[in-house]
Biotite code that builds the C-alpha atoms (Angstrom):
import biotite.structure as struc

atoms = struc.array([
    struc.Atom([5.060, -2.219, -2.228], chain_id="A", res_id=1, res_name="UNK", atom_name="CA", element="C"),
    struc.Atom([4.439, 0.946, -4.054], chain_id="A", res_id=2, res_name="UNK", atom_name="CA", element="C"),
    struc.Atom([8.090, 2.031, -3.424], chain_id="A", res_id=3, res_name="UNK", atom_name="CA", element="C"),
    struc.Atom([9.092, -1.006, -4.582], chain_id="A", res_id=4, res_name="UNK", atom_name="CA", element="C"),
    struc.Atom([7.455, -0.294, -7.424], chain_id="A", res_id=5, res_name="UNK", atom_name="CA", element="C"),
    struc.Atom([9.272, 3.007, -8.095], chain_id="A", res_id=6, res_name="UNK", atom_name="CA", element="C"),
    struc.Atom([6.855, 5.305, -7.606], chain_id="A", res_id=7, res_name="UNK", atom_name="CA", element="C"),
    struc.Atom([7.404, 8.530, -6.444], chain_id="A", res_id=8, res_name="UNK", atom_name="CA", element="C"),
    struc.Atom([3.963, 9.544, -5.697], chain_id="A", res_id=9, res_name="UNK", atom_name="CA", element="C"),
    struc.Atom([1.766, 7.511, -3.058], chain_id="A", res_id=10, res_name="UNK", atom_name="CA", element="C"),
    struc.Atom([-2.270, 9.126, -2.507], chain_id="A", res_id=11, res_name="UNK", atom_name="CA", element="C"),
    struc.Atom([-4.078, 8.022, 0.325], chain_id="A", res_id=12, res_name="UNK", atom_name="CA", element="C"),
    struc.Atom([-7.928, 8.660, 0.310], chain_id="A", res_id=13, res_name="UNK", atom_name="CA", element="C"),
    struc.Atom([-9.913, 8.218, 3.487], chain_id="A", res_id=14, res_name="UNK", atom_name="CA", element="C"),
    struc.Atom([-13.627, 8.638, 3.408], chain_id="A", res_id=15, res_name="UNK", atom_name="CA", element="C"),
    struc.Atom([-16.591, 6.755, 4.661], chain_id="A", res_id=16, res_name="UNK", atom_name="CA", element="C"),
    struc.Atom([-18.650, 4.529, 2.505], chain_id="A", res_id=17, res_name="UNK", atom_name="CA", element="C"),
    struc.Atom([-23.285, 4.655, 3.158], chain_id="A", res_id=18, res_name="UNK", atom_name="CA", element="C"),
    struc.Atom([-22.953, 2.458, 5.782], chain_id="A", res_id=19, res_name="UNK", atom_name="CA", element="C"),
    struc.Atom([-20.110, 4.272, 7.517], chain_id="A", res_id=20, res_name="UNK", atom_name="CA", element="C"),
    struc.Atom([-17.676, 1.897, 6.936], chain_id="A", res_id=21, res_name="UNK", atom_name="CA", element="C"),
    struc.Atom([-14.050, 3.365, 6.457], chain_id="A", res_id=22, res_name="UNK", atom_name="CA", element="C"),
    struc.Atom([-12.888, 3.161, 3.373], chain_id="A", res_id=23, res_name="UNK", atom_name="CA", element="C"),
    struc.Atom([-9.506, 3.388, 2.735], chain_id="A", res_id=24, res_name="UNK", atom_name="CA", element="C"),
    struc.Atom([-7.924, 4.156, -1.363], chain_id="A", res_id=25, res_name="UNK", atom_name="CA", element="C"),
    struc.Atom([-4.349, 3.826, -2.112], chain_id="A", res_id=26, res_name="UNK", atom_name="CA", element="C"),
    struc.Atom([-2.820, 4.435, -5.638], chain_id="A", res_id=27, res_name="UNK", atom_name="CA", element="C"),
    struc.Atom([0.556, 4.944, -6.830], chain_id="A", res_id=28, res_name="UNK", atom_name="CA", element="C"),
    struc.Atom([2.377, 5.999, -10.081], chain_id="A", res_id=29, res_name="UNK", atom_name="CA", element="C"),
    struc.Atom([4.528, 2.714, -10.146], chain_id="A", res_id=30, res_name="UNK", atom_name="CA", element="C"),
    struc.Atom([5.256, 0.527, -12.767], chain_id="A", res_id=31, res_name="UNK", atom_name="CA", element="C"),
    struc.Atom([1.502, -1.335, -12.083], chain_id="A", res_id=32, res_name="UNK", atom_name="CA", element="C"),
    struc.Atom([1.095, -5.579, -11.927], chain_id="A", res_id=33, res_name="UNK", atom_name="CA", element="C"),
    struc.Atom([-0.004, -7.532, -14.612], chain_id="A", res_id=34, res_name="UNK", atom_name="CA", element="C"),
    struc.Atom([-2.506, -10.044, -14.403], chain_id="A", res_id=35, res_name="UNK", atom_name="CA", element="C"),
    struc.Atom([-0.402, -12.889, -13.671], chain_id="A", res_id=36, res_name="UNK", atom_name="CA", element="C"),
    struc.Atom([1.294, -10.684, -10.692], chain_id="A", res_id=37, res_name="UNK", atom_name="CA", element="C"),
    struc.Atom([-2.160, -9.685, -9.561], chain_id="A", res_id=38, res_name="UNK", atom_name="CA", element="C"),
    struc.Atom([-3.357, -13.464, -9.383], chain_id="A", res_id=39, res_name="UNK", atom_name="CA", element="C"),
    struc.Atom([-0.253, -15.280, -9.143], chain_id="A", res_id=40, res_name="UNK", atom_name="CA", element="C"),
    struc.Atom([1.712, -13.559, -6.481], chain_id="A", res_id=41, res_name="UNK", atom_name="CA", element="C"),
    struc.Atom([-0.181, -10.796, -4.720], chain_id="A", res_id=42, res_name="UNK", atom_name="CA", element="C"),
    struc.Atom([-3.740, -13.126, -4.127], chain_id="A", res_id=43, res_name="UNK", atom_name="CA", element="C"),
    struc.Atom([-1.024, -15.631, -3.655], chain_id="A", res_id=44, res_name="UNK", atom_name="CA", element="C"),
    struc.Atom([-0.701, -16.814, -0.307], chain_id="A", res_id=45, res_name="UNK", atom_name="CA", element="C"),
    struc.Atom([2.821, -16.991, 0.686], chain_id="A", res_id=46, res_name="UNK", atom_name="CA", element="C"),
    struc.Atom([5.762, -16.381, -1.202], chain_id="A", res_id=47, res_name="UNK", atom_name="CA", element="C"),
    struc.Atom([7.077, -13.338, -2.961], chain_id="A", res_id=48, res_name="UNK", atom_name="CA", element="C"),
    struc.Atom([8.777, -12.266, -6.476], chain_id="A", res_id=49, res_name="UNK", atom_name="CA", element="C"),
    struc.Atom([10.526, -9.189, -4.456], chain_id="A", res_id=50, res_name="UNK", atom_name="CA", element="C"),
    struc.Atom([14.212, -8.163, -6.132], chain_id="A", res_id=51, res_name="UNK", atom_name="CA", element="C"),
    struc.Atom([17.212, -8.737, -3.158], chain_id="A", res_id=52, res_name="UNK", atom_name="CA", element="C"),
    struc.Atom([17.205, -5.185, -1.883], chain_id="A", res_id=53, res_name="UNK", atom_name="CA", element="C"),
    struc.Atom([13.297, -4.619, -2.111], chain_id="A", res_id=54, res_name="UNK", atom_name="CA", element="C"),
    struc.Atom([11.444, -2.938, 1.010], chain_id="A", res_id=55, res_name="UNK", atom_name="CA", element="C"),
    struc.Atom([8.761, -5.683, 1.524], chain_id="A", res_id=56, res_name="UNK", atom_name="CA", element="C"),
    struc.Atom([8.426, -9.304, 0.339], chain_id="A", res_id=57, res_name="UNK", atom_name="CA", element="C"),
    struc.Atom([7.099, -11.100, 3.151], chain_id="A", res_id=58, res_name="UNK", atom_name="CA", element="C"),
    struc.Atom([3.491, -11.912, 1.691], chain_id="A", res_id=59, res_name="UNK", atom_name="CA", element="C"),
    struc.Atom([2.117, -9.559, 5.323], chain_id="A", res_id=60, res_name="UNK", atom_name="CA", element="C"),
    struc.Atom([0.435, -7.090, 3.691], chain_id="A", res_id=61, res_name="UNK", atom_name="CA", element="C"),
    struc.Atom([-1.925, -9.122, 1.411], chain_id="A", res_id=62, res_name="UNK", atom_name="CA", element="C"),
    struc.Atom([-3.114, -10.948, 4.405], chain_id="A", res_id=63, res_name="UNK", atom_name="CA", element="C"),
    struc.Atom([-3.558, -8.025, 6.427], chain_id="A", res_id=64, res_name="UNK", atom_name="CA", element="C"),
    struc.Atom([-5.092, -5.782, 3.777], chain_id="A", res_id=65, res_name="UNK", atom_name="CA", element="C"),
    struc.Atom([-6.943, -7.982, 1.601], chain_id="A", res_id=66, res_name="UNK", atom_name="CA", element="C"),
    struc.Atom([-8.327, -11.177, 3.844], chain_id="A", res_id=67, res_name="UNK", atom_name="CA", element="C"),
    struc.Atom([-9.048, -9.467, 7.168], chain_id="A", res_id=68, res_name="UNK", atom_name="CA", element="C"),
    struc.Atom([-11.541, -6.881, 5.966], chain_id="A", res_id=69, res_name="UNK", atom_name="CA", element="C"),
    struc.Atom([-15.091, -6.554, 4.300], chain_id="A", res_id=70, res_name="UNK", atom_name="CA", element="C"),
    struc.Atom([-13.935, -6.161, 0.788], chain_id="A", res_id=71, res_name="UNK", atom_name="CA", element="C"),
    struc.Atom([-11.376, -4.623, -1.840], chain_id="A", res_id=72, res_name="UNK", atom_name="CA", element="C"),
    struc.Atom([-10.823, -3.615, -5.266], chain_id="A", res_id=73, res_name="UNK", atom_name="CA", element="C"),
    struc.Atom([-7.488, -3.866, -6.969], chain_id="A", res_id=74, res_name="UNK", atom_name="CA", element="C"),
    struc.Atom([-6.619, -1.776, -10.370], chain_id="A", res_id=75, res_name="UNK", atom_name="CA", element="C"),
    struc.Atom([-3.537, -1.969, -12.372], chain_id="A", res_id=76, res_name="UNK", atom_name="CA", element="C"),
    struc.Atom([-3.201, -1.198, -15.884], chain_id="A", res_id=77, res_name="UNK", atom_name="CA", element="C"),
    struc.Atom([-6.601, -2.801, -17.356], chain_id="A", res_id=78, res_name="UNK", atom_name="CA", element="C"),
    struc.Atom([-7.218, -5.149, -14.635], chain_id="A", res_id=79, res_name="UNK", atom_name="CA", element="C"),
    struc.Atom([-9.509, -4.952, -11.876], chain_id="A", res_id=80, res_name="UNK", atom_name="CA", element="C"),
    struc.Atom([-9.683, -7.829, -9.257], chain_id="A", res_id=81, res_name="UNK", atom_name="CA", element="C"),
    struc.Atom([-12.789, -6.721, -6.408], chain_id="A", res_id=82, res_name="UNK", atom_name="CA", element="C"),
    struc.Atom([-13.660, -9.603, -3.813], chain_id="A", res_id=83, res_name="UNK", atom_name="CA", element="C"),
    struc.Atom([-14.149, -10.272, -0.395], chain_id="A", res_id=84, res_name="UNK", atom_name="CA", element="C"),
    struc.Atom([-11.657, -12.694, 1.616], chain_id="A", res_id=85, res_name="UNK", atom_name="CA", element="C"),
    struc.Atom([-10.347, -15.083, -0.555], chain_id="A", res_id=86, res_name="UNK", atom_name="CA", element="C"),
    struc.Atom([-13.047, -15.120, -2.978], chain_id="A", res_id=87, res_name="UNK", atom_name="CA", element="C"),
    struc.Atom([-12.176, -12.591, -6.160], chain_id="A", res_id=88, res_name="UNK", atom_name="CA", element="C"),
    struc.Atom([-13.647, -11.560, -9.745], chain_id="A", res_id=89, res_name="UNK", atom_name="CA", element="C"),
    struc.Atom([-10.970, -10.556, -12.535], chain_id="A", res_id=90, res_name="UNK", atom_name="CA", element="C"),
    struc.Atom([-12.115, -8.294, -15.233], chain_id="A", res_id=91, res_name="UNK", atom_name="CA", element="C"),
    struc.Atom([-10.769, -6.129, -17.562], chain_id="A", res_id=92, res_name="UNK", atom_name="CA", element="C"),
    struc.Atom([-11.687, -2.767, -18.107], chain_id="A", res_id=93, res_name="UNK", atom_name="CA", element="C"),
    struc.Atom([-10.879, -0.070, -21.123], chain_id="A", res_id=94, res_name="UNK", atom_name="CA", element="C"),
    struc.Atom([-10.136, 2.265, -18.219], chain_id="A", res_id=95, res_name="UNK", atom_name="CA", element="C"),
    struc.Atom([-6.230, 2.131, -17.904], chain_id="A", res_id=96, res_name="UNK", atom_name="CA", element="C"),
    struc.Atom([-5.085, 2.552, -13.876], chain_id="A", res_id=97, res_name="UNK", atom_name="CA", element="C"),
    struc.Atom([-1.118, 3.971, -14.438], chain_id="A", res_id=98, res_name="UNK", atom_name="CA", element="C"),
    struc.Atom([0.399, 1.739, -11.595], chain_id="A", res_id=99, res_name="UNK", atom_name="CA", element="C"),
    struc.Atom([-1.617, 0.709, -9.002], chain_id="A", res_id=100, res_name="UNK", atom_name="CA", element="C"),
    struc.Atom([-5.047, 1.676, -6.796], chain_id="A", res_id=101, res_name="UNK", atom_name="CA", element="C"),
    struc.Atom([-6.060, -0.364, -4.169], chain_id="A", res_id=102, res_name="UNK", atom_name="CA", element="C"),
    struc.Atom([-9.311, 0.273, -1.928], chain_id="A", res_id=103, res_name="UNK", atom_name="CA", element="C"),
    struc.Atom([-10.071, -1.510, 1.141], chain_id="A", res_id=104, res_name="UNK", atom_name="CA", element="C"),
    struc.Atom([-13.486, -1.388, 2.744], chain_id="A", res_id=105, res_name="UNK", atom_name="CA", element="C"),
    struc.Atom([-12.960, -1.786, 6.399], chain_id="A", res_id=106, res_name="UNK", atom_name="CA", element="C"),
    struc.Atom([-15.891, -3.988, 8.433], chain_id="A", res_id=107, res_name="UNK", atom_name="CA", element="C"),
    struc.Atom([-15.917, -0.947, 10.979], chain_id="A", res_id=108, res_name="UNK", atom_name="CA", element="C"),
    struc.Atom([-19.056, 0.826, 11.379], chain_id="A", res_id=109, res_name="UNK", atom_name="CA", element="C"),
    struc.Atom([-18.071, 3.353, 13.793], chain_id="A", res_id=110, res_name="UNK", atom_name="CA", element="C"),
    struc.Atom([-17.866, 6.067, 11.226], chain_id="A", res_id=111, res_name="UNK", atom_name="CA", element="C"),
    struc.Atom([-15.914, 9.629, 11.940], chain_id="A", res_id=112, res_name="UNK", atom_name="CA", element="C"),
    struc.Atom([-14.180, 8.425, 15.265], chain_id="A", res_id=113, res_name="UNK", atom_name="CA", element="C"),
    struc.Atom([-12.466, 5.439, 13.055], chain_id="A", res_id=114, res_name="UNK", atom_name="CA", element="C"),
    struc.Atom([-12.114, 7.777, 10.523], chain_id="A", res_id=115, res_name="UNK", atom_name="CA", element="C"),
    struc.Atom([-9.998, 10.280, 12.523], chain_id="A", res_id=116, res_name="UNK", atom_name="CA", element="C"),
    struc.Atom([-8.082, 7.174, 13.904], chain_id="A", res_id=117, res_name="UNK", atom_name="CA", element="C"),
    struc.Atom([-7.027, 6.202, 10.923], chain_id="A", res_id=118, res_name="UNK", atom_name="CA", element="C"),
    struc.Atom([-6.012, 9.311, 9.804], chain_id="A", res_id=119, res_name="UNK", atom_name="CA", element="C"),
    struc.Atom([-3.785, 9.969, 13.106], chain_id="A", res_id=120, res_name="UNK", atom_name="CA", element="C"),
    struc.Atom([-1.836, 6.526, 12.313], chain_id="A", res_id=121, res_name="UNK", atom_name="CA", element="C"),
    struc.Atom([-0.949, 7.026, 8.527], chain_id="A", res_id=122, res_name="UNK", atom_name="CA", element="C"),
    struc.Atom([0.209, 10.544, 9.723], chain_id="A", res_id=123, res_name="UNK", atom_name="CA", element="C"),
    struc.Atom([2.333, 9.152, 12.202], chain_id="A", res_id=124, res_name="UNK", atom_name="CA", element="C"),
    struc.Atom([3.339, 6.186, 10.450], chain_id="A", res_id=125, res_name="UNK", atom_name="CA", element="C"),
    struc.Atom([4.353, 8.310, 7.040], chain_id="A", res_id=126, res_name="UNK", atom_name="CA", element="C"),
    struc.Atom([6.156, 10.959, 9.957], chain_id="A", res_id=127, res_name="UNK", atom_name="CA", element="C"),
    struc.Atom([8.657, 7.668, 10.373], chain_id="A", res_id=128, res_name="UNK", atom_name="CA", element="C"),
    struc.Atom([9.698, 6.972, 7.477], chain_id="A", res_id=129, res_name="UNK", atom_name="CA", element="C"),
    struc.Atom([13.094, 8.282, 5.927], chain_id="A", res_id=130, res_name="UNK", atom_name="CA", element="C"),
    struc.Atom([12.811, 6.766, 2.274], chain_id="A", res_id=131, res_name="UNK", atom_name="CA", element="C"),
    struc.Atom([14.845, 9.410, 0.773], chain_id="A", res_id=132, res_name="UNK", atom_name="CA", element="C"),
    struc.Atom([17.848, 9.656, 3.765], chain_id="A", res_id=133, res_name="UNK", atom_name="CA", element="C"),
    struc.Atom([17.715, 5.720, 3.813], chain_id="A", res_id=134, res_name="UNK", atom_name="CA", element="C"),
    struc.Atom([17.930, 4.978, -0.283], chain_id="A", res_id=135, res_name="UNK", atom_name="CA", element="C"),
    struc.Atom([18.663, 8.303, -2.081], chain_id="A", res_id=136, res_name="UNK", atom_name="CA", element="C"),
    struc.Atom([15.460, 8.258, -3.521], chain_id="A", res_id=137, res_name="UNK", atom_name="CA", element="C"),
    struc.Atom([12.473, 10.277, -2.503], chain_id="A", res_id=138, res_name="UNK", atom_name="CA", element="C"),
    struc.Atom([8.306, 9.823, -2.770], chain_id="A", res_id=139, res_name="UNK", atom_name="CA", element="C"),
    struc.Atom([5.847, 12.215, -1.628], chain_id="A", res_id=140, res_name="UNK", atom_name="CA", element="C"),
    struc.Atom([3.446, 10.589, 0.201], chain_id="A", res_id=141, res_name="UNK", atom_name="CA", element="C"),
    struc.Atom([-0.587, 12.320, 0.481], chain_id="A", res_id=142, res_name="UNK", atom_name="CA", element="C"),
    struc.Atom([-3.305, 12.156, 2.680], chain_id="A", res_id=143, res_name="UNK", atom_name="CA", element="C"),
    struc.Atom([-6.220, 13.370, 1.496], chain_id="A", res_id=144, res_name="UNK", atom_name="CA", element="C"),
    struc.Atom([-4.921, 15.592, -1.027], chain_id="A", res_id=145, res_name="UNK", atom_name="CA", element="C"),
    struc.Atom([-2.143, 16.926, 1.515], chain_id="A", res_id=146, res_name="UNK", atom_name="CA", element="C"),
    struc.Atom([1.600, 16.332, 0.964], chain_id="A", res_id=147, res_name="UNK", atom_name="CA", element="C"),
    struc.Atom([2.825, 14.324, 4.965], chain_id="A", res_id=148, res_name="UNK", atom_name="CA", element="C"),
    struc.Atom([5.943, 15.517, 6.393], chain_id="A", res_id=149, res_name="UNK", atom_name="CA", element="C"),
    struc.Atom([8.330, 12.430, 6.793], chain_id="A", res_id=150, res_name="UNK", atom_name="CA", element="C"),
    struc.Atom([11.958, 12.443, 7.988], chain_id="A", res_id=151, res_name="UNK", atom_name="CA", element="C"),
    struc.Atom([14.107, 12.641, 5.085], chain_id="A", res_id=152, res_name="UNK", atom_name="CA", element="C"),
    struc.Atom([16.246, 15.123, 6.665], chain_id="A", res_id=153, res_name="UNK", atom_name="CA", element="C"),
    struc.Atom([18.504, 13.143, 8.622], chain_id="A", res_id=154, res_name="UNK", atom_name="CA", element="C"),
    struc.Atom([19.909, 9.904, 8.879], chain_id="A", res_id=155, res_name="UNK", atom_name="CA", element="C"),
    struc.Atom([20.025, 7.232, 11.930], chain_id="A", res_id=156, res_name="UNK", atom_name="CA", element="C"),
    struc.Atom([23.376, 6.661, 12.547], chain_id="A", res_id=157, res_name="UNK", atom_name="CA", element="C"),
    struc.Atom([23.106, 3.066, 13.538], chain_id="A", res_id=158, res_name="UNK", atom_name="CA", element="C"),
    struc.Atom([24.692, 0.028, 11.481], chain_id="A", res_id=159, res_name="UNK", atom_name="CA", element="C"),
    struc.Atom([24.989, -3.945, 12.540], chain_id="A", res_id=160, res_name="UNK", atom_name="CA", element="C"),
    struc.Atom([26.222, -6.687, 10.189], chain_id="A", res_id=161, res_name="UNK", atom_name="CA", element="C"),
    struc.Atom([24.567, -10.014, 11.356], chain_id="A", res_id=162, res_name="UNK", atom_name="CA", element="C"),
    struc.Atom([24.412, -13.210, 9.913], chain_id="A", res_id=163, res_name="UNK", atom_name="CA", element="C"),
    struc.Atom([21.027, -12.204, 8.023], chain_id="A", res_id=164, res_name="UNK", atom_name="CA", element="C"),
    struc.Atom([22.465, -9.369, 6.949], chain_id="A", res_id=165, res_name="UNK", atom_name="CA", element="C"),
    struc.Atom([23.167, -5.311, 7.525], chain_id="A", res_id=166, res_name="UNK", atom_name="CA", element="C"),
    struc.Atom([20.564, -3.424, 9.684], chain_id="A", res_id=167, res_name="UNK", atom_name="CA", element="C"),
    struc.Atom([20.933, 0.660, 9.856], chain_id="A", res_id=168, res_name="UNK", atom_name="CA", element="C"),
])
């Protein structure tokens, strides 16, 4: 989403929260959501408002991110949405979030171990991608204040045209 977005900067924070639950930040430098994308189409079930072309638009990530954990807190521009499940409060704030930060409590008391695990997966998860080889357009993507390495260096040299369209 936050590519889609056209950022070119993606931070994620990892740290653990008094009862040593994991808590996971993202923010961009994107363009941000407005309220009505923020209510409308992202704590919308279903659906998406994705451009043809666009990385994501599936509706995955909201359910996976947003209902299946203790609690969140969504910022863009002056709007703050922070809720549990499917249950949210909107306010606006005079702080102004350029693009987007998103923080996700995870209901995982196991503390450093979970920690570390999570750490190991965005670092091999960010390793895969190949934003820049694949589109032409790069993002450096943080962990904790430190730049991930991700394969923009070389290309896959696969292509198939099927009848829902071009995979390479």
């Amino acid at each position: 989403n936050s590519y889609d977005a056209q950022s070119t900067h993606i931070d994620f924070n990892l740290s653990l929260d008094q009862d040593k639950n994991v808590v996971l930040t993202v923010t961009d430098n994107g363009c941000g959501m407005s309220e009505d994308t923020l209510v409308n189409v992202l704590l919308c079930m279903g659906g998406s408002q994705k451009l043809e072309g666009a990385i994501g638009g599936f509706g995955y990530a909201k359910a996976i991110l947003f209902f299946a954990h203790k609690r969140y807190v969504i910022a863009s521009g002056q709007t703050e949405v922070s809720g549990t499940g499917g249950s949210y409060d909107l306010t606006h704030t005079s702080a102004v979030v350029n693009g987007t930060a998103i923080t996700v409590t995870l209901e995982d008391d196991t503390g450093d171990d979970r920690q570390r695990c999570w750490k190991h997966e965005i670092t091999r998860y960010v390793a895969q991608c190949w934003m820049e080889a694949a589109t032409g357009r790069g993002v450096v993507i943080a962990l904790n204040g430190n730049v991930l390495e991700q394969q923009n260096d070389r290309e896959y040299d696969v292509q198939l045209t099927t009848e829902l369209g071009e995979v390479w």
